[in-house]
TIVO-2410 file (N, C-alpha, C; in nm, 3 decimals):
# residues 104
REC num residu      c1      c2      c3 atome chaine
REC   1      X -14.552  12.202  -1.635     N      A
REC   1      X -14.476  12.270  -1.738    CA      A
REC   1      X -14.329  12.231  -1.732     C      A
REC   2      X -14.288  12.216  -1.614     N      A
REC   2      X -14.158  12.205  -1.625    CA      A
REC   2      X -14.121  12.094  -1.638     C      A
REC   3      X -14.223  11.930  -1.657     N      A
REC   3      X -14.189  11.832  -1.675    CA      A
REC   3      X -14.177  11.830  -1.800     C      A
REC   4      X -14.275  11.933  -1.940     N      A
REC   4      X -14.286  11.923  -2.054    CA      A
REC   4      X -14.155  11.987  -2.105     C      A
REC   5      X -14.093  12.061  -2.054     N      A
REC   5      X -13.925  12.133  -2.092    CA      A
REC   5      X -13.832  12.062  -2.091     C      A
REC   6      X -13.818  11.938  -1.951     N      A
REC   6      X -13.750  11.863  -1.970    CA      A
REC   6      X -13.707  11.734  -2.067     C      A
REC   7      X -13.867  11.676  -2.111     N      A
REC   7      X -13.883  11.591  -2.137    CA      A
REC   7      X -13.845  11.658  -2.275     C      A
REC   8      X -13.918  11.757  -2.335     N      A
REC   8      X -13.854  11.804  -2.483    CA      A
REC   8      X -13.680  11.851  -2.471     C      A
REC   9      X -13.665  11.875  -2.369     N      A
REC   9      X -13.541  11.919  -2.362    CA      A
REC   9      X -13.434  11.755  -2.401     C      A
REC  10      X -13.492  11.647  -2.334     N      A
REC  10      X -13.430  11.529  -2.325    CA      A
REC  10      X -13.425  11.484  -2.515     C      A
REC  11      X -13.572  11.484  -2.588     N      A
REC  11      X -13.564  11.463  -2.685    CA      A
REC  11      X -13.480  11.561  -2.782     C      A
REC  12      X -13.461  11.698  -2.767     N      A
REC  12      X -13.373  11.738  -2.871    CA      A
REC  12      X -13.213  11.717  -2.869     C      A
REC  13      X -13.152  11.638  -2.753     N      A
REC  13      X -13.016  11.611  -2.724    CA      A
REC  13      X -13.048  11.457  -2.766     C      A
REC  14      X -13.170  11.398  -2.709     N      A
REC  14      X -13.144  11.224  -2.777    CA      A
REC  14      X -13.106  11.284  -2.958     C      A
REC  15      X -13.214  11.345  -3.028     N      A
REC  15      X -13.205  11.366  -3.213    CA      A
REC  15      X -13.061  11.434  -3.231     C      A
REC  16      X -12.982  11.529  -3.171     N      A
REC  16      X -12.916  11.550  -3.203    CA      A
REC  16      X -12.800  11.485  -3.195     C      A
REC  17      X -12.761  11.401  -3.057     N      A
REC  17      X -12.669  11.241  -3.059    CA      A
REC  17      X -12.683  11.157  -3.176     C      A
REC  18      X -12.798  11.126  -3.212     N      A
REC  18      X -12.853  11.060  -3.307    CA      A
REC  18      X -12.798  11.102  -3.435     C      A
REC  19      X -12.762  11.210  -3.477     N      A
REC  19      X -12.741  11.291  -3.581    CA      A
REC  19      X -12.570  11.378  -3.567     C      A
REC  20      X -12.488  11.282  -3.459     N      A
REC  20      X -12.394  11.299  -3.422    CA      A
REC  20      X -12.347  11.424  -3.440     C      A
REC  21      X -12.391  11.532  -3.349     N      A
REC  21      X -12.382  11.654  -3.404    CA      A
REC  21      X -12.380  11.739  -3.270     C      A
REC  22      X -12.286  11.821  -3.233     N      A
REC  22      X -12.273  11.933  -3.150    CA      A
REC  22      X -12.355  12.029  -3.094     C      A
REC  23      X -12.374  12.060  -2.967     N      A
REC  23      X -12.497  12.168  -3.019    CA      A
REC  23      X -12.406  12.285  -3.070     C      A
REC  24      X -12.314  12.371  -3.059     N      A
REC  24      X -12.272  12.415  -3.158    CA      A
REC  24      X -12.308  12.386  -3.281     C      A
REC  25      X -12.281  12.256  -3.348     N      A
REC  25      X -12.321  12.244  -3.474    CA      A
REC  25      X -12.505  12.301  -3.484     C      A
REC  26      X -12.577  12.183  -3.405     N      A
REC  26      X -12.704  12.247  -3.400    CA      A
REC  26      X -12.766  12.360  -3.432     C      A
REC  27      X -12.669  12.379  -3.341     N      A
REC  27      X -12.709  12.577  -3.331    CA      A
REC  27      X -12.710  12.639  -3.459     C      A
REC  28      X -12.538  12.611  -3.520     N      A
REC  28      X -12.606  12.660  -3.621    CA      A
REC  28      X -12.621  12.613  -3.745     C      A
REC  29      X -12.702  12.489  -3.726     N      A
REC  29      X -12.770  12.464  -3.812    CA      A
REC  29      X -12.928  12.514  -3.809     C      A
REC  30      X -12.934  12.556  -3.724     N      A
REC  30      X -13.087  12.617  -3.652    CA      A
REC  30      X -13.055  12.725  -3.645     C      A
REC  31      X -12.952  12.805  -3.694     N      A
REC  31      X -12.976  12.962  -3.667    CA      A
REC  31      X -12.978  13.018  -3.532     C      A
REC  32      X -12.924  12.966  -3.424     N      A
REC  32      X -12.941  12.987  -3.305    CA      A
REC  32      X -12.831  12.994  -3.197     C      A
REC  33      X -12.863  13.026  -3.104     N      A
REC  33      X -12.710  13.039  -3.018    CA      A
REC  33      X -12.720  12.877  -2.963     C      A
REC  34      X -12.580  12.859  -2.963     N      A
REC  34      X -12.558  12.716  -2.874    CA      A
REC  34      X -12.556  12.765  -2.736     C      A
REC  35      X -12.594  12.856  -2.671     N      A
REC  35      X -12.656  12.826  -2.514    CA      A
REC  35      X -12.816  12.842  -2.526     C      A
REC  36      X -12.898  12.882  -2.634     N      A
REC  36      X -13.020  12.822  -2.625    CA      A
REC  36      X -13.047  12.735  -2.699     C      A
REC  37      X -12.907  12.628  -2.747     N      A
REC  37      X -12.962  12.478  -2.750    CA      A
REC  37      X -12.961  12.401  -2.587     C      A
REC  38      X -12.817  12.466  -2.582     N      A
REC  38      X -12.802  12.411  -2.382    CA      A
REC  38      X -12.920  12.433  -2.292     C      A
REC  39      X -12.928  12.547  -2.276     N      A
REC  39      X -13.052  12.598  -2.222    CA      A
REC  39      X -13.194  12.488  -2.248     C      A
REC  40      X -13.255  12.498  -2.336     N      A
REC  40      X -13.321  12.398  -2.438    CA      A
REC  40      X -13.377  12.231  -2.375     C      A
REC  41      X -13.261  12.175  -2.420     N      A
REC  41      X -13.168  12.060  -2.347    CA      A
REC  41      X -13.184  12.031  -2.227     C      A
REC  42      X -13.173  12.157  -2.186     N      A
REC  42      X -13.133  12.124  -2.020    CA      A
REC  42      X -13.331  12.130  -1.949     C      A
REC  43      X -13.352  12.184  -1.995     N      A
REC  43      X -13.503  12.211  -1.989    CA      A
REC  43      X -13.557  12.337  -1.891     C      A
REC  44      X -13.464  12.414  -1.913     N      A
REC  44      X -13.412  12.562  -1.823    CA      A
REC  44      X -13.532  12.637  -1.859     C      A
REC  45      X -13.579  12.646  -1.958     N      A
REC  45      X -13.673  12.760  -1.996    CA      A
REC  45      X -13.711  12.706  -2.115     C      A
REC  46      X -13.832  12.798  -2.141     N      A
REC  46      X -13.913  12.730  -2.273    CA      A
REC  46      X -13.862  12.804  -2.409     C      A
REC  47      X -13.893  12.788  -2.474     N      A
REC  47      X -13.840  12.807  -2.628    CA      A
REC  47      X -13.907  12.909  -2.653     C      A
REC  48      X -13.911  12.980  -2.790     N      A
REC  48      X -14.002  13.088  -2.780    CA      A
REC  48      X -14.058  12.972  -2.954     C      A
REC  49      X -14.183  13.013  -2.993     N      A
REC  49      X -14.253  12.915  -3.076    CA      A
REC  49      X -14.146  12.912  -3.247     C      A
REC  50      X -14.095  13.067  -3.266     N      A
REC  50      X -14.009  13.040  -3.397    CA      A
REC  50      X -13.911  12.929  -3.361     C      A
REC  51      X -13.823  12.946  -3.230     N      A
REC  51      X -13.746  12.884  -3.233    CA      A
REC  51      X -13.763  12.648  -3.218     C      A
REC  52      X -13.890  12.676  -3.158     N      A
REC  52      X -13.915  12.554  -3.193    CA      A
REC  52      X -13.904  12.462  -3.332     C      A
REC  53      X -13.976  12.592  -3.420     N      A
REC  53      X -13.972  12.529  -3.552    CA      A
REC  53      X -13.835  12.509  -3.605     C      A
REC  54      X -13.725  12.628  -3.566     N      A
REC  54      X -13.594  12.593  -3.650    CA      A
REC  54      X -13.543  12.468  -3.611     C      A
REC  55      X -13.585  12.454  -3.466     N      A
REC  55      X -13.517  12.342  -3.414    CA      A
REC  55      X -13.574  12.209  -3.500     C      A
REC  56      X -13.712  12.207  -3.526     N      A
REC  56      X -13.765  12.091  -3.551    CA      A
REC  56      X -13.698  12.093  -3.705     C      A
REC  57      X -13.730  12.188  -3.774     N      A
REC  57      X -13.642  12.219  -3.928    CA      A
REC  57      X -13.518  12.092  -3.939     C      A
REC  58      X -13.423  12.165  -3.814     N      A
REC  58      X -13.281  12.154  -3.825    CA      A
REC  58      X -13.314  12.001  -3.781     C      A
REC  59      X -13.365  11.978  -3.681     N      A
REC  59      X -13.389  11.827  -3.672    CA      A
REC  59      X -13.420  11.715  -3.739     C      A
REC  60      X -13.515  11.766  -3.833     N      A
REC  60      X -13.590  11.677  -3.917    CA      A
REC  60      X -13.704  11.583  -3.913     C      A
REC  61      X -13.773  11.652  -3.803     N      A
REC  61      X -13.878  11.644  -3.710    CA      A
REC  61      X -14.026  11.719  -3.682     C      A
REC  62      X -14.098  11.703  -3.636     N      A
REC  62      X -14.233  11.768  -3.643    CA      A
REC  62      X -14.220  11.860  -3.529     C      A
REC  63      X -14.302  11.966  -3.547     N      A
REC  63      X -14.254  12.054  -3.404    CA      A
REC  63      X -14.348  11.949  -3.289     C      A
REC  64      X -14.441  11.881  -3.326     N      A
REC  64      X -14.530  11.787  -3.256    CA      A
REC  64      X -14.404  11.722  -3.146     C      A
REC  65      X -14.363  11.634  -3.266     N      A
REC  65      X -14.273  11.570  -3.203    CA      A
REC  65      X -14.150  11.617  -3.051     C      A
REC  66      X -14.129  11.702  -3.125     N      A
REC  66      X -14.030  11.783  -3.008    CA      A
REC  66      X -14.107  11.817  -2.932     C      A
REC  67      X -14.283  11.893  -2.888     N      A
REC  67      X -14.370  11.907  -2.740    CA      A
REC  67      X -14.410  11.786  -2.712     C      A
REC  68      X -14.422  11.735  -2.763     N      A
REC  68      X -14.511  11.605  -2.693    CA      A
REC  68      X -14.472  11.470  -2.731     C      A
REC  69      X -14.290  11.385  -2.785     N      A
REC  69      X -14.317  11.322  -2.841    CA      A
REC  69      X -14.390  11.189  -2.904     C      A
REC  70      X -14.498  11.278  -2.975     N      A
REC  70      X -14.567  11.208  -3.060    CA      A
REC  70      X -14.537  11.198  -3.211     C      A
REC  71      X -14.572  11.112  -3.261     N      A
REC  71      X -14.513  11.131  -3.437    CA      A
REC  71      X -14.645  11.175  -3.532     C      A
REC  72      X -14.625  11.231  -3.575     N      A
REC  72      X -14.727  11.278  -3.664    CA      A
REC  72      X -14.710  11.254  -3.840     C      A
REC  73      X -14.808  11.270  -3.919     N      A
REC  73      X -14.787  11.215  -4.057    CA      A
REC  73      X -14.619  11.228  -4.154     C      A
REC  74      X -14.603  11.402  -4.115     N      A
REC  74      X -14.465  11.449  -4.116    CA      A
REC  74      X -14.381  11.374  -4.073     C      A
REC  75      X -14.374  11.319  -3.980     N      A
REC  75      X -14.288  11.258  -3.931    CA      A
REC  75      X -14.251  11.142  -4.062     C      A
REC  76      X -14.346  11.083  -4.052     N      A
REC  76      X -14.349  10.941  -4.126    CA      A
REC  76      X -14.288  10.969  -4.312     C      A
REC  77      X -14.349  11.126  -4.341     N      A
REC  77      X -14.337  11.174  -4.468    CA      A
REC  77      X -14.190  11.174  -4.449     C      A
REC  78      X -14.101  11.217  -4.377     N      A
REC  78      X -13.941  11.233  -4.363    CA      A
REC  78      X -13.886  11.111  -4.408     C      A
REC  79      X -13.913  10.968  -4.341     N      A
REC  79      X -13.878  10.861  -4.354    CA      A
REC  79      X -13.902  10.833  -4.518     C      A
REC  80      X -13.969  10.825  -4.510     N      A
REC  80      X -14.017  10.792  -4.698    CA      A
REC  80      X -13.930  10.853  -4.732     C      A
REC  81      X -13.940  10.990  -4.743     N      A
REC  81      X -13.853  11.071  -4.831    CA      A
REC  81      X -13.716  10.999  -4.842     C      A
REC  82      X -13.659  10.986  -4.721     N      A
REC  82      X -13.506  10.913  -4.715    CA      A
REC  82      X -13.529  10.800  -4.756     C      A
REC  83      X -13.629  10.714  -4.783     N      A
REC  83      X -13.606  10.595  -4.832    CA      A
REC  83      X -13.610  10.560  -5.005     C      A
REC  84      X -13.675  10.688  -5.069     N      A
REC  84      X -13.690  10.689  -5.175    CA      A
REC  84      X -13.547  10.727  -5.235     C      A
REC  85      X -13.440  10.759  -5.140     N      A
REC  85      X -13.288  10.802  -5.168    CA      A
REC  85      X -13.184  10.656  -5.265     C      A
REC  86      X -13.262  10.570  -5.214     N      A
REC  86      X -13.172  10.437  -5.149    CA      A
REC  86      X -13.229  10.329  -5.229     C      A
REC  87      X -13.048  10.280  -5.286     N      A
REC  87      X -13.089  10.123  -5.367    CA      A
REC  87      X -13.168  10.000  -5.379     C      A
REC  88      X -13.211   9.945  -5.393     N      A
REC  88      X -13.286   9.831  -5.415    CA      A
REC  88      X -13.261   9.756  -5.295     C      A
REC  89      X -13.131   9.736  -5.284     N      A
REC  89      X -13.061   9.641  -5.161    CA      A
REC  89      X -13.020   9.701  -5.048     C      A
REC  90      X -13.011   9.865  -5.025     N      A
REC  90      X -13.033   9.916  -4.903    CA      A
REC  90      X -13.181   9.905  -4.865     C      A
REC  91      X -13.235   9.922  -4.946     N      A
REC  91      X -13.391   9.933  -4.907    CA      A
REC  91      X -13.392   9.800  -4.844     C      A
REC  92      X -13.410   9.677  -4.884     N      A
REC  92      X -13.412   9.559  -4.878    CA      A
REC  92      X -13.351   9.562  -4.694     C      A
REC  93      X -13.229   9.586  -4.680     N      A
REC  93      X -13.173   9.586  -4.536    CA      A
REC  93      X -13.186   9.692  -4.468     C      A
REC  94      X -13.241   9.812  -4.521     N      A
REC  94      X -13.328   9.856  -4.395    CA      A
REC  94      X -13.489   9.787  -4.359     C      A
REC  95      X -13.527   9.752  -4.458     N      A
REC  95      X -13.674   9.675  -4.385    CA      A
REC  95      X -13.645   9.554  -4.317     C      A
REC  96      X -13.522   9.524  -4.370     N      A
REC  96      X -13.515   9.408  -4.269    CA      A
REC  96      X -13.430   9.443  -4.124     C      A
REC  97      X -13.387   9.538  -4.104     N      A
REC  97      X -13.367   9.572  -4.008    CA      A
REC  97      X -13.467   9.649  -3.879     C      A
REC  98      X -13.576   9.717  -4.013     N      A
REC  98      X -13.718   9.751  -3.905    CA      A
REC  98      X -13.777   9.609  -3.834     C      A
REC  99      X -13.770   9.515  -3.957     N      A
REC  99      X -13.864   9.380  -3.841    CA      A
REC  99      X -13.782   9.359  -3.784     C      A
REC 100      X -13.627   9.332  -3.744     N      A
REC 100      X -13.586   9.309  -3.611    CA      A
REC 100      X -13.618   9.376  -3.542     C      A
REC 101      X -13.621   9.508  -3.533     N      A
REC 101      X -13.608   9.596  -3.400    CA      A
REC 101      X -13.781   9.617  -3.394     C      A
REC 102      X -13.841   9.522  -3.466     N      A
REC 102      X -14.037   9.587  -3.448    CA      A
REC 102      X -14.058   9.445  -3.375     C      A
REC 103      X -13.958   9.327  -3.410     N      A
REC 103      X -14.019   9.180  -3.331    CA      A
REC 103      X -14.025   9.212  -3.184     C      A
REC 104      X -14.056   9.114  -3.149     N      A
REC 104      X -14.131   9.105  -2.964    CA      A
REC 104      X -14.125   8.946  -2.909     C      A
***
């Protein structure tokens, strides 16, 4: 258990770096106190199940994702969504930026 707190704890500070954002901000963007984003984070204690979801909400993420990360259809539905945002020629250089970072 306490490897699964950490490890989710690790992923909601990687998404929220990612999303250059405070846990203050987090917080409340999740409706929540910024010491149970710290808390969270830190992998101190477990979440209670609402608060998973705000987190995943505020994240933009599957609650999947945040216990176990795995990606699930949601996940993938997010991406689309943001891509259907975007010009002809952003589109164009973000796919070409997925096959760099997908080559081997």
């Amino acid at each position: 258990m306490e490897d699964l707190l950490k490890d989710m704890g690790l992923r909601i500070q990687e998404l929220r770096k990612q999303m250059d954002m405070t846990q203050e901000a987090l917080a409340e963007r999740a409706n929540m106190t910024s010491q149970t984003i710290s808390t969270a984070e830190l992998g101190k204690k477990a979440l209670r199940p609402e608060n998973i979801v705000k987190l995943s909400r505020a994240l933009g993420v599957s609650t999947d994702y945040l216990l176990t990360g795995c990606r699930n259809a949601r996940d993938y539905t997010i991406i689309d969504g943001k891509l259907k945002d975007v010009s002809p020629q952003e589109y164009d250089r973000i796919m070409r930026m997925i096959d760099i970072m997908l080559e081997k």
